[in-house]
N, C-alpha and C positions, 0 to 999 in steps of 0.2 A: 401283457408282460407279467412273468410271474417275481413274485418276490424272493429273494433271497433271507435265508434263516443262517447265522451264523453259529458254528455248531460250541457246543460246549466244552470246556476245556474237562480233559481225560480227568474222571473223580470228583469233578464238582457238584455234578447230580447226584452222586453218591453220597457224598459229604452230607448236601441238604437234607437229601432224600432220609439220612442215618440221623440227625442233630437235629432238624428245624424243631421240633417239639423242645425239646431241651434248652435250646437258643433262644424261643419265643420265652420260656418261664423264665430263665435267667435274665433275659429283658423287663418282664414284670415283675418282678421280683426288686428290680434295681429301681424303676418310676412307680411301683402300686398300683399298676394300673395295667391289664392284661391288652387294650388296645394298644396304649402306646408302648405296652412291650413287644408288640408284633412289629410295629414302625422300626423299634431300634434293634431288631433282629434283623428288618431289610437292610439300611441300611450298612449293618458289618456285613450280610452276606452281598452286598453290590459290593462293598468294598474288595470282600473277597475274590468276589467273581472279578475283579480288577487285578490285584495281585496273584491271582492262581499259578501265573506261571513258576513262581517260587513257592507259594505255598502248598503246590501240590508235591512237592519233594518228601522226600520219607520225612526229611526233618524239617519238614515245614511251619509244623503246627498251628494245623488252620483254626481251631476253633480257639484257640486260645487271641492269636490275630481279631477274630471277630466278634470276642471278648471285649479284647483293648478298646477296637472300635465302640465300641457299645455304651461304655462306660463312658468315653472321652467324651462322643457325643451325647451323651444324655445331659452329662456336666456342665460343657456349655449349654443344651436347653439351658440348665437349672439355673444357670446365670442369667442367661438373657430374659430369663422369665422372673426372675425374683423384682427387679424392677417395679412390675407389674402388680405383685404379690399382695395381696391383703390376707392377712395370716385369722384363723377360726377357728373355732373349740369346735365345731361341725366337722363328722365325717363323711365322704362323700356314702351313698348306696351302695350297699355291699351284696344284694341281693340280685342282681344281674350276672348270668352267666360269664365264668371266666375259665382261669387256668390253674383252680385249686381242688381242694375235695369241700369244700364250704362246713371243713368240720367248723365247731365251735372254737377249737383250737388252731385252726387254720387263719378264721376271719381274727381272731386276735393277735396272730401274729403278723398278718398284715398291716393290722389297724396300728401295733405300736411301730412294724419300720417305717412305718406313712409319717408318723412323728418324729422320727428322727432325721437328725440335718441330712440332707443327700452325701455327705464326706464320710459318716459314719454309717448311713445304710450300703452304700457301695461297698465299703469295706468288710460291712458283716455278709454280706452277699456272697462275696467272692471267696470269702476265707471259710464259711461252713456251709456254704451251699455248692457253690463251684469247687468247693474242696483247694482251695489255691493256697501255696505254703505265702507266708509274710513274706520271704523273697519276691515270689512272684507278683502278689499285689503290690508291693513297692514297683515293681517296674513298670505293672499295666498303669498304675495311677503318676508314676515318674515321680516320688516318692521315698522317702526315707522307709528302712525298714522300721526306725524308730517311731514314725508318725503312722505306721501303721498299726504299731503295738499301741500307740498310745488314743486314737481312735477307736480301735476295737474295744479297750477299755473301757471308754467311757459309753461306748453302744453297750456295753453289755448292764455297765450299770445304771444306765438308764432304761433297761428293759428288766432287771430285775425292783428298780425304784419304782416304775409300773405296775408291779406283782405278776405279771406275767412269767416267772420264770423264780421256781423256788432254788435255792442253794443246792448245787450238785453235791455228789457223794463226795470228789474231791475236795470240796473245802469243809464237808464237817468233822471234825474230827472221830 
């Protein structure tokens, strides 16, 4: 008896086949951790592949759906794990193959969103890495615009209180 393969809904293969790369860093990017940013890539795209039948519409906008997911789930990880947590001035190994170019400026910008609260790294994620307006990350995180603004804020000036990031041309006079 042979088995049955159910076939994939029109674009989904496409979708993956065009994004997964993209989808996995934006996962890493959001946990520090290029493993479990593949985990929270499956995850939005099962999600996906669940919803397709609307998300496959012009206006669907799938990647942005498996975005939302990604982020939601990561959050609750980061809740159910913080329980758990014993907090350390140790950074994990940063010299294992991942999902960056291992410049010196790379691994240090890893190193300081790994430092930052998960509210504040998601939100620098999305807004200059995903390129997502403060609109949009208030809706993926269900959110105020205002709590968006005011997170971002404080992510950035604790990345510049790190010295990681000198004063752009915009604010020197």
């Amino acid at each position: 008896m042979g088995l049955l393969r159910r076939a994939e809904p029109p674009g989904y293969e496409d979708f993956v086949v065009s994004r997964y790369r993209e989808i996995v860093r934006f996962g890493a990017l959001l946990t520090g951790d290029g493993r479990l940013g593949e985990d929270l890539a499956q995850e939005g795209l099962i999600a996906a592949y669940r919803s397709w039948h609307r998300l496959g519409l012009p206006d669907g906008r799938p990647e942005a759906y498996v975005r939302r997911v990604m982020v939601r789930t990561a959050m609750r990880a980061r809740r159910r794990r913080w329980r758990d947590e014993v907090p350390t001035g140790d950074l994990p190994d940063t010299s294992r193959g991942g999902f960056t170019d291992r410049s010196d400026l790379s691994v240090q910008v890893l190193a300081s969103l790994r430092r930052l609260p998960a509210d504040q790294r998601v939100v620098l994620v999305l807004r200059f890495w995903a390129d997502a307006s403060e609109a949009e990350v208030a809706q993926t995180l269900g959110v105020a615009v205002g709590t968006v603004k005011s997170r971002t804020s404080r992510a950035l000036a604790a990345l510049r209180a790190s010295g990681l990031f000198v004063e752009s041309a915009k604010e020197t006079p």
